[in-house]
LOSELO-414821 format. One record per residue (C-alpha): residue in three letters; z, y, x. Coordinates in steps of 0.25 Angstrom, whole numbers, plus 5000, padded with zeros to 4 digits. Example, Ala and Ser with C-alpha at 12.3 -4.5 7.8 and 13.67 -1.06 7.14 Angstrom:
! LOSELO-414821
ala503149825049 ser502949965055 
This chain:
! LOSELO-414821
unk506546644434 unk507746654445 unk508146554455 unk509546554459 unk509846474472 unk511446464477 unk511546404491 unk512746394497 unk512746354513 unk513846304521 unk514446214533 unk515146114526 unk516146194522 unk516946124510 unk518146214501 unk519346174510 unk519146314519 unk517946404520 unk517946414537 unk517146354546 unk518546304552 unk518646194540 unk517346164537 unk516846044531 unk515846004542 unk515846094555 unk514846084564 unk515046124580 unk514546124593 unk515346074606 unk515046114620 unk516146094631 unk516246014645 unk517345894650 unk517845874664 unk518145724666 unk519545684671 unk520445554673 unk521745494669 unk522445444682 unk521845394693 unk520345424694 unk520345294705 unk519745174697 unk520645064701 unk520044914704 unk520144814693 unk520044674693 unk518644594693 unk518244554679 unk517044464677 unk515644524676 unk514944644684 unk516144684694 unk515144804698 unk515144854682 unk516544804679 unk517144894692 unk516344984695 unk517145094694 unk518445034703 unk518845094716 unk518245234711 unk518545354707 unk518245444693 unk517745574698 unk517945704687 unk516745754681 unk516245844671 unk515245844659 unk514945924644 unk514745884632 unk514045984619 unk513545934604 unk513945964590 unk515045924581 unk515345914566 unk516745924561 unk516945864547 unk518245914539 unk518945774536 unk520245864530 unk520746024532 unk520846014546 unk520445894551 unk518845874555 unk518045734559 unk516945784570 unk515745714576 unk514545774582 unk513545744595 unk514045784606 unk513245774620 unk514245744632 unk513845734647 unk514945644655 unk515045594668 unk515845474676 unk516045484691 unk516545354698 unk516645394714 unk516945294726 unk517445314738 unk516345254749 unk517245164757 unk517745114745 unk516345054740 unk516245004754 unk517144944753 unk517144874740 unk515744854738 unk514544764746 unk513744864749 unk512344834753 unk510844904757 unk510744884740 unk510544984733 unk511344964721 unk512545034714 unk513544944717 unk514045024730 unk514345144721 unk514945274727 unk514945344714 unk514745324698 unk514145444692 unk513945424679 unk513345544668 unk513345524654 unk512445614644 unk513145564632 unk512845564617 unk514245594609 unk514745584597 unk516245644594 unk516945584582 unk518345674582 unk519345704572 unk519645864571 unk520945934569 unk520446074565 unk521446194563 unk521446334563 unk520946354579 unk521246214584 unk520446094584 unk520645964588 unk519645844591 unk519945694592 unk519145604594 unk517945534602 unk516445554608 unk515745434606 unk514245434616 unk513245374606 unk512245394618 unk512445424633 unk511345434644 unk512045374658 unk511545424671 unk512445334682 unk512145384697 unk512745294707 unk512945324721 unk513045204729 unk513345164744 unk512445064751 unk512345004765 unk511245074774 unk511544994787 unk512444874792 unk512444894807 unk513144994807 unk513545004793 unk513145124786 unk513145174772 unk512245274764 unk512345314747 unk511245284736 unk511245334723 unk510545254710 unk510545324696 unk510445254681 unk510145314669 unk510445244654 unk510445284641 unk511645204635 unk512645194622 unk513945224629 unk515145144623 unk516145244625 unk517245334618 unk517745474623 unk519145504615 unk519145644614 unk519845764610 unk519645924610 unk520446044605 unk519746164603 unk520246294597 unk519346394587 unk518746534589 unk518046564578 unk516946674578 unk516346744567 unk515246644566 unk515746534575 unk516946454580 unk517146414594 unk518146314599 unk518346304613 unk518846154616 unk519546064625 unk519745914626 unk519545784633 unk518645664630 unk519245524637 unk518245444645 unk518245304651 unk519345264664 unk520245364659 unk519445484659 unk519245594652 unk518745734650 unk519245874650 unk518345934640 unk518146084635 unk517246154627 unk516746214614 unk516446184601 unk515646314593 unk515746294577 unk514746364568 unk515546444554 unk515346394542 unk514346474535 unk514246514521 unk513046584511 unk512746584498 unk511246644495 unk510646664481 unk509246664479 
């Protein structure tokens, strides 16, 4: 007696095309860095008091948005909705940073500071996120060209806030001397990056790369400059008889 075993193994590839390129699910890996920049003015101007915590409601007035950097890498799975247009989410790991910088005399000036220790004479807002990110994009996929709307949602984020702050050493004669004071969290942010990337295909015989660039949208008009790339895995296909 015989056994005859058919097996047929593939990516999720349905009878519209037979290339990776249309796919039914295609599963990638993205790796890339951002440079953050501003819209405007980069000056936070003074608002009008508003009941509550003045120190948490204006913070950031008088002070200026400092450009930083950060990366970001995770995978991604495009799911073909029609010919050529794709749903995508994934995981994605993002490091981001916010810089808020003062200049001294303007916190002099504008703050009672004292011999405490505290971190309400700040010199400077450093603030890193490690993010958890989920993207939830459309995809317009044609022959080399892609095109990704959509946004990151952080579903986790761990915050490490160093403060740099001014105090008073001496009042006769006045003199003045900077302290530092560092918090750590674990927090679920409440915030959206919009996003987009435009990437353009190389296909190899066994992989496609798509070198990208692209721009998340941040808080007080930021955003970032990102650029990157995203390495595909071809569709396979065997058939074995045993």
């Amino acid at each position: 007696m015989s056994i005859i075993l058919a097996t047929y193994v593939s990516y999720g590839q349905d009878t519209i095309r037979a290339k990776a390129h249309h796919s039914k699910y295609q599963f990638s890996f993205l790796v890339g860095g951002f440079y953050k920049s501003f819209f405007g003015n980069r000056y936070i101007k003074p608002t009008t008091f508003e009941l509550g915590d003045s120190f948490e409601q204006h913070q950031y007035e008088r002070s200026i948005q400092t450009p930083t950097g950060g990366f970001k890498f995770g995978a991604l799975v495009d799911i073909r909705m029609a010919k050529h247009w794709y749903f995508t989410t994934g995981m994605l790991f993002c490091y981001r940073k916010d810089i808020f910088e003062y200049n001294s005399d303007t916190v002099k000036k504008y703050n009672n500071i004292s011999y405490t220790r505290n971190i309400h004479n700040v010199l400077t807002y450093n603030y890193a996120y490690t993010n958890l990110e989920i993207p939830l994009m459309i995809l317009l996929k044609l022959k080399r060209i892609s095109l990704y709307v959509g946004a990151n949602i952080p579903i986790l984020s761990y915050k490490v806030a160093n403060y740099s702050y001014i105090i008073r050493q001496s009042y006769y004669p006045i003199s003045y001397g900077t302290s530092e004071k560092t918090v750590k969290n674990l927090e679920v942010p409440f915030k959206i990056y919009p996003t987009w990337l435009l990437s353009y295909s190389f296909t190899l015989p066994k992989h496609t790369l798509e070198p990208f660039i692209g721009m998340d949208f941040g808080a007080r008009k930021s955003f970032f400059i990102q650029g990157g790339l995203i390495f595909t895995m071809n569709a396979k296909q065997c058939t074995k008889t045993i």
